[in-house]
N, C-alpha and C positions, 0 to 999 in steps of 0.2 A: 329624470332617467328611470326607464322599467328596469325592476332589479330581478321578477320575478313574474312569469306570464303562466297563466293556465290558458290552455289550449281548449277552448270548449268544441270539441269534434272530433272525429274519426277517419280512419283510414288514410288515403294519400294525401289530404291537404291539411290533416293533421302532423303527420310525417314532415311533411315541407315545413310549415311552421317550428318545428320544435328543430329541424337544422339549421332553420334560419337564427333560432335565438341561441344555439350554440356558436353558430359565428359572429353573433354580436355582444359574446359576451351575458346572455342575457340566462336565468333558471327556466326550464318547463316544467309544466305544471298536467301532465294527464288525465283526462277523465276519463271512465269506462263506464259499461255495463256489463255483466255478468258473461254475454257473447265475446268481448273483446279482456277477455282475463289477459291473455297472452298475446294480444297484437300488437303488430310492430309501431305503432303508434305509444305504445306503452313500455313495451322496453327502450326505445330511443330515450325517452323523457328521464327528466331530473328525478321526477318524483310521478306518482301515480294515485288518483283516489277515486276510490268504486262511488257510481252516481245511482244506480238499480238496475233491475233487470232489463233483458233485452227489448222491448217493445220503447219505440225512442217518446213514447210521450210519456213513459216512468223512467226514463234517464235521459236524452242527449235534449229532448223538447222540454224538460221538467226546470225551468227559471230554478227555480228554489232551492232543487239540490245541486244546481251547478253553482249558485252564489255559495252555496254551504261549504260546496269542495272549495272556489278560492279562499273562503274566510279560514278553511279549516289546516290547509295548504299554506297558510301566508303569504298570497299572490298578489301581486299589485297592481296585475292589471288582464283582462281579457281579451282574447284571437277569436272571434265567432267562427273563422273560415266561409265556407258557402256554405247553403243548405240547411236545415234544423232551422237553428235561432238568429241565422247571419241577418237577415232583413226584418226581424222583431225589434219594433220601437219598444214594447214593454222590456224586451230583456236589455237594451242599452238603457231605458229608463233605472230597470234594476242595478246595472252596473255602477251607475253612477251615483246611487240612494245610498250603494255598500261603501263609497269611496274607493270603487275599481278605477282603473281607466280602459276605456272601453277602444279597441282598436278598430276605429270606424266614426263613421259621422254621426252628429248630436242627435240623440234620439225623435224631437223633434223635426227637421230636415228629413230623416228615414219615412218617418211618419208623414210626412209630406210628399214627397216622393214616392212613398209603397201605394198611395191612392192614384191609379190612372188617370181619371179624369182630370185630378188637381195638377198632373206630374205636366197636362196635356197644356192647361191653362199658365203655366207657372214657361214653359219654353214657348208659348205665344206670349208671353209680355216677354220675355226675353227675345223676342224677332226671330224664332225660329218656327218653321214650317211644321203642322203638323198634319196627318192624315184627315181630310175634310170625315165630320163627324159629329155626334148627335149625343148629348148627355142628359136625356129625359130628367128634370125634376121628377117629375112622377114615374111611378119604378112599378104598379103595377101594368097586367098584361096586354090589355087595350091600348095604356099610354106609347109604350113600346112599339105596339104594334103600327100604329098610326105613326110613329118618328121612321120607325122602318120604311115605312112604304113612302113618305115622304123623301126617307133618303137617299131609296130606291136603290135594286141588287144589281150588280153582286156587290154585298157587305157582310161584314164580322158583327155577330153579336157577341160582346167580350165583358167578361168581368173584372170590376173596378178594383178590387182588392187580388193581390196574390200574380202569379207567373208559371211562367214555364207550359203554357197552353193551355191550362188548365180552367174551365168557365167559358170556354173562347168555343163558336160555331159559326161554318160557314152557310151563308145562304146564299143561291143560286137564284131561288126565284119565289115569289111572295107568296104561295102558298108553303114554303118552309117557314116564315117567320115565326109562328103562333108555336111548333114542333121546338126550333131552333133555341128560343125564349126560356122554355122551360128545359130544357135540356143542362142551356148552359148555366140556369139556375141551380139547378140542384147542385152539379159540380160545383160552383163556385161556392154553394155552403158548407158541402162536404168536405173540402180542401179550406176554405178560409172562413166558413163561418160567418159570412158576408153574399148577399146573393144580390146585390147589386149591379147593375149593369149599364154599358154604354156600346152604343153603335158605329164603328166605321165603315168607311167606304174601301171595298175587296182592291188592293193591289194585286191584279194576275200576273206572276212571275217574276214577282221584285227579290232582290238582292238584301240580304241582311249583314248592315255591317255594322260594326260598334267603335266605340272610339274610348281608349283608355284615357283617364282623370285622373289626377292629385293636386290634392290640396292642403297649403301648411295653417295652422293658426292665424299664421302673420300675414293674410291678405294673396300668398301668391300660388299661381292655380297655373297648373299645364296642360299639354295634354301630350299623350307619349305613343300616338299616330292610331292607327286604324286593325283592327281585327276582322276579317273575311269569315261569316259563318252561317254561309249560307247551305252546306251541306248538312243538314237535320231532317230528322224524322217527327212526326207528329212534333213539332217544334223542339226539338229536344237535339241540341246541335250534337255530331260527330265527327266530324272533321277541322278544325278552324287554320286560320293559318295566316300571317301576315309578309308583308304586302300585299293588300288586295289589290289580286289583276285588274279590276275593274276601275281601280281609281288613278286618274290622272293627275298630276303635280298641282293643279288648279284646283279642283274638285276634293281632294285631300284637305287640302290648305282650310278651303272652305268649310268640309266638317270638323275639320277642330278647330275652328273658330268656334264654331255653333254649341260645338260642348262645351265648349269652357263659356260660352256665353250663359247656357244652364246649367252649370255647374254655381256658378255665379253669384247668379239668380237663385239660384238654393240656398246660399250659403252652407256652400258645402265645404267638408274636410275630410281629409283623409283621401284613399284609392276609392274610386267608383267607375262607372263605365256607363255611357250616355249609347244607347242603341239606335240604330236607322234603318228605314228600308230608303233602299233606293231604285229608283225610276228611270230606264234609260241607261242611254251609255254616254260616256265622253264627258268634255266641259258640260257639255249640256244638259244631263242627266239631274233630275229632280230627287231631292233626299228630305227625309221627313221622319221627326221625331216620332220614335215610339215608345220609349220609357226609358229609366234611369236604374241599374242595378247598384245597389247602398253596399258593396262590398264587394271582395275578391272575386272572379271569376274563374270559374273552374280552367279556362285557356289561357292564362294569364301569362306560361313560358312562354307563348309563340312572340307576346310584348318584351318580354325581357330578353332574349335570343335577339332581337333585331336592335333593340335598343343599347343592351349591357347595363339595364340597371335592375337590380334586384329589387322585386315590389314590396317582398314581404320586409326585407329587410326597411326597405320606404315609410311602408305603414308604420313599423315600430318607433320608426324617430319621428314620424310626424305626429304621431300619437303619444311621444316623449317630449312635445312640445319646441323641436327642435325646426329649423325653417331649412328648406328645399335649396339644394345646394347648385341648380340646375336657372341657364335662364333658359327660355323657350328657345332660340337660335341656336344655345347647344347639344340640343337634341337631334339625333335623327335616324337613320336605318340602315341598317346593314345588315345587307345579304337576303334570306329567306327563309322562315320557319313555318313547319307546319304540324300541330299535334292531331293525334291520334285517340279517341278515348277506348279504353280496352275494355270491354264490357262481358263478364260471366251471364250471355245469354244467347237463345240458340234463334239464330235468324230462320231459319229453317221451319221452327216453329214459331212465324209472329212473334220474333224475338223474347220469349220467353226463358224473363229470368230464371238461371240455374243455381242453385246448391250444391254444395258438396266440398270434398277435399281438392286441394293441389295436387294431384300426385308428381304433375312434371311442372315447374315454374323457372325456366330460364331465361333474365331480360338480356335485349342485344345490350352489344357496347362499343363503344368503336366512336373517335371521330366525329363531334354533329350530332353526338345521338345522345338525348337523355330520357330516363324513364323514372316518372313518378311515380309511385305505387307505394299501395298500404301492404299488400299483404307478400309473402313468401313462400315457399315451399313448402306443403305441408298446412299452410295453413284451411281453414275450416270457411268457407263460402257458407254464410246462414239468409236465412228468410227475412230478415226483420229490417236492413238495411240496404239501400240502391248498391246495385251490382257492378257499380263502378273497382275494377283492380286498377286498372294503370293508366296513365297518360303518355304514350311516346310521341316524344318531341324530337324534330330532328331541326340543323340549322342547314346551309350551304349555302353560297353564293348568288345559284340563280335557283329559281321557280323549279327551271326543268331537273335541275342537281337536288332538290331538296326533295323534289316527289322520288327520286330514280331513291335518294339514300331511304326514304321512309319505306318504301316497297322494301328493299332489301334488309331494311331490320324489319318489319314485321314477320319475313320470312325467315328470321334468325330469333323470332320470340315461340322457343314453343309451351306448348300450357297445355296437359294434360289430366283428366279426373274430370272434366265439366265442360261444357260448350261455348266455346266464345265467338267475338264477332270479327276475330282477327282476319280469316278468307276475306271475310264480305270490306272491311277495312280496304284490304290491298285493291280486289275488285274496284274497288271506288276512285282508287288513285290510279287505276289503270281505265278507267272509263274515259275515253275521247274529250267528252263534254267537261268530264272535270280537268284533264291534260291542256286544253286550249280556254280554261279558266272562264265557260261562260254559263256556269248552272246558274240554276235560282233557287227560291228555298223550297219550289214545287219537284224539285230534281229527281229526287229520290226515291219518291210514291211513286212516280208517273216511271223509273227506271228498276224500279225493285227486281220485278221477274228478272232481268237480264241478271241483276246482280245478286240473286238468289241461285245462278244455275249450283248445279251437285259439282260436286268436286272430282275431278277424274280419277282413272283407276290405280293408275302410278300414283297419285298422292294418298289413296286409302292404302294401299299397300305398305308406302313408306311407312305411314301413322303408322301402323298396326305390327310391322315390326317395330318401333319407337316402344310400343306400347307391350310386346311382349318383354324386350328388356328389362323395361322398368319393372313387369310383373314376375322380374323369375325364370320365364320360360324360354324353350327356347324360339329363338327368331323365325318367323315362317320365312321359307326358301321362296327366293323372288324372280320370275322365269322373265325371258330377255324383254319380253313387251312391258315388263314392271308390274305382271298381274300375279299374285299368292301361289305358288302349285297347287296342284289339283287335293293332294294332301294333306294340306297346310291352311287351317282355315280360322284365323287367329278371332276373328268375328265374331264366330262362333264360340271359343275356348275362351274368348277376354270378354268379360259381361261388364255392363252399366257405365263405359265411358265412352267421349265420345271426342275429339281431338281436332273442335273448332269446326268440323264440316257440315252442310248443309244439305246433305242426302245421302245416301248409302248406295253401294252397286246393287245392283239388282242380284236378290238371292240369298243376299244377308240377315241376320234378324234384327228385326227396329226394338232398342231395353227399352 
């Protein structure tokens, strides 16, 4: 049994965790840096202990002082969450050196899994399909260049270690290879350290779906159905949501076979998530491994909304040595969920992360609706960490009930002091293409203009009287068409906020 967990991470999935181990009975253990004195992360918790300043590779990335805080804490065990150290074989290595237990799979398995090529190898002897592709032994630029043109475009040059897009370029056609090559070298050493690389062959306009895992000690492994997330930018998903429209009861079936077939084949434990692109529509449709993520997933309500089982709560006992209480037939879905990721950044401007304070932070609630979120009213937006506030999750019944309630609470979240991507959110749930569930993961780029338009005049207005209240002043008077009086020029008079929009009326001054 965990009697005592330190939470190595921040913000909203640090928050989720430490409520999770208050309903299990269990102590939390907070870590900070010098940025996070006072976040909600750290008031929620049992206990609290400074890890260093803000820059996360002298606290939240630093192995050493986070083993220091459990040893020093009396913690018995570790939550990596996502991000930082969640997919570091060295820090489950360390965990296990200290006599922690580490909430996640054996550091070796991580370590197997975190290398693509091997991740790619390892679900082909498990009989799962992956993206026809090319893993040069030789890694200089000639060698490459030659497996390239053999494998001929359009293909991805991607790097073998790390995620989230990052090492990853597309070529269209063979005088990019030699460009593309070193491109995504560089990235992949600057991010992982490792400039390694491997070749696939370009899916145009494939579907990204992933399939949630767990697994107990004692041999028995699920899977707890399918995640939709295909709606991302430069890979970096925004939208996700379960049931995926695109899957059929047959085809469903069929990727969670496959995962749990690599899961397996891993020997893997604990929660993980086996990802796919898919090909096609219908029974018919061709699906193929693309990696295995070693831990929680930032979307992981949209799984537990449809299913009713709490994951983090999962991880803890599975990781307490206790066995899965579940057979695979008594699993299944109900209704539909879709989250939301709430990001302090201005789409307007090439989504350029924002800083600053809260001044206005009020989450919807009602019904269906949940919201994750690290931080509150008030608090302090800094430079040093992803610009992730919140996650709104909604449930409902059908597809079309569950997009209708999520428009309506994001239009019931407002967030004032700094620029969010909450307009460009709703836009996205109101785009056709996403309404009749048939984007793919190119949706977004190739849809941005439309869903970058400015925001009209009746909603700067509203803002802006929002935003005179909160300031003190008084409200600018708002004439029948919903535009400011001619007197009343709150734009003007209210400097350096900006209330989630994406262009200004014309005449205004841009802080």
């Amino acid at each position: 049994m965990i009697r005592r967990l330190l939470v190595a991470n921040r913000g909203e999935i640090a928050v989720r965790i430490v409520r999770a181990c208050r309903e299990a009975g269990v102590e939390s253990v907070a870590v900070y840096s010098d940025a996070d004195a006072s976040a909600p992360h750290v008031v929620l918790a049992d206990r609290a202990v400074r890890i260093g300043p803000p820059p996360a590779a002298e606290s939240y990335l630093h192995i050493g002082r986070i083993i220091d805080a459990a040893r020093a804490s009396g913690a018995d065990a570790v939550h990596p969450g996502y991000g930082f150290l969640a997919e570091n074989p060295a820090f489950a290595a360390a965990c296990a050196d200290a006599g922690l237990v580490f909430v996640g799979p054996p550091a070796d398995v991580m370590a197997r899994l975190g290398v693509k090529p091997a991740a790619r190898r390892l679900a082909m002897e498990a009989g799962v399909a992956v993206v026809p592709g090319v893993e040069p032994a030789e890694q200089h630029e000639a060698a490459l260049v030659d497996a390239a043109r053999r494998l001929g475009t359009p293909l991805l040059v991607k790097a073998a270690a790390g995620g989230g897009g990052k090492g990853m370029r597309v070529v269209r056609a063979a005088d990019e290879i030699g460009e593309a090559i070193g491109a995504a070298r560089r990235e992949a050493l600057a991010a992982f350290g490792d400039g390694t690389l491997y070749l696939e062959r370009l899916i145009d306009r494939p579907r990204h779906v992933e399939i949630q895992v767990v697994a107990d000690a004692h041999g028995h492994l699920i899977h707890l159905f399918e995640r939709e997330c295909s709606a991302q930018r430069r890979h970096q998903k925004v939208v996700e949501e379960s049931p995926s429209p695109a899957l059929t009861p047959h085809l469903r079936a069929r990727m969670g076979e496959a995962a749990v077939a690599v899961a397996r084949a891993a020997g893997y434990r604990n929660a993980g998530t086996v990802e796919f692109l898919v090909e096609g529509d219908g029974d018919a449709a061709r699906f193929y491994f693309l990696e295995m993520n070693t831990r929680l997933q930032v979307e992981h309500p949209v799984t537990e909304a449809v299913t009713g089982i709490d994951l983090v709560r999962t991880q803890l006992a599975v990781a307490a040595g206790e066995p899965l209480p579940w057979r695979q037939d008594e699993i299944g879905q109900r209704g539909h969920a879709i989250e939301c990721r709430v990001y302090a950044e201005d789409p307007g401007q090439g989504f350029l992360p924002q800083a600053g304070r809260l001044l206005l932070y009020r989450e919807p609630d009602g019904p269906g609706i949940r919201v994750d979120s690290g931080v509150v009213e008030g608090s302090e937006v800094g430079v040093h960490y992803d610009p992730l506030l919140a996650k709104l999750v909604v449930h409902a019944e059908t597809r079309a009930a569950a997009i209708a309630r999520a428009r309506t609470a994001l239009a019931q979240f407002p967030i004032l002091g700094l620029a969010t991507n909450v307009s460009f959110l709703s836009r996205l749930l109101d785009h056709p293409a996403f309404r009749r569930g048939t984007i793919d993961t190119g949706f977004l780029e190739r849809e941005l203009g439309a869903l970058l338009r400015p925001p009209d005049a009746e909603a700067c207005a509203l803002a802006a009287a929002a935003a005179a209240v909160l300031a003190g002043t008084p409200a600018p008077r708002v004439e029948a068409a919903g535009r400011p009086a001619a007197d009343a020029d709150p734009w003007v008079a209210l400097r350096g906020w900006r209330a989630g929009a994406q262009g200004e009326p014309e005449g205004t001054s841009q802080q």
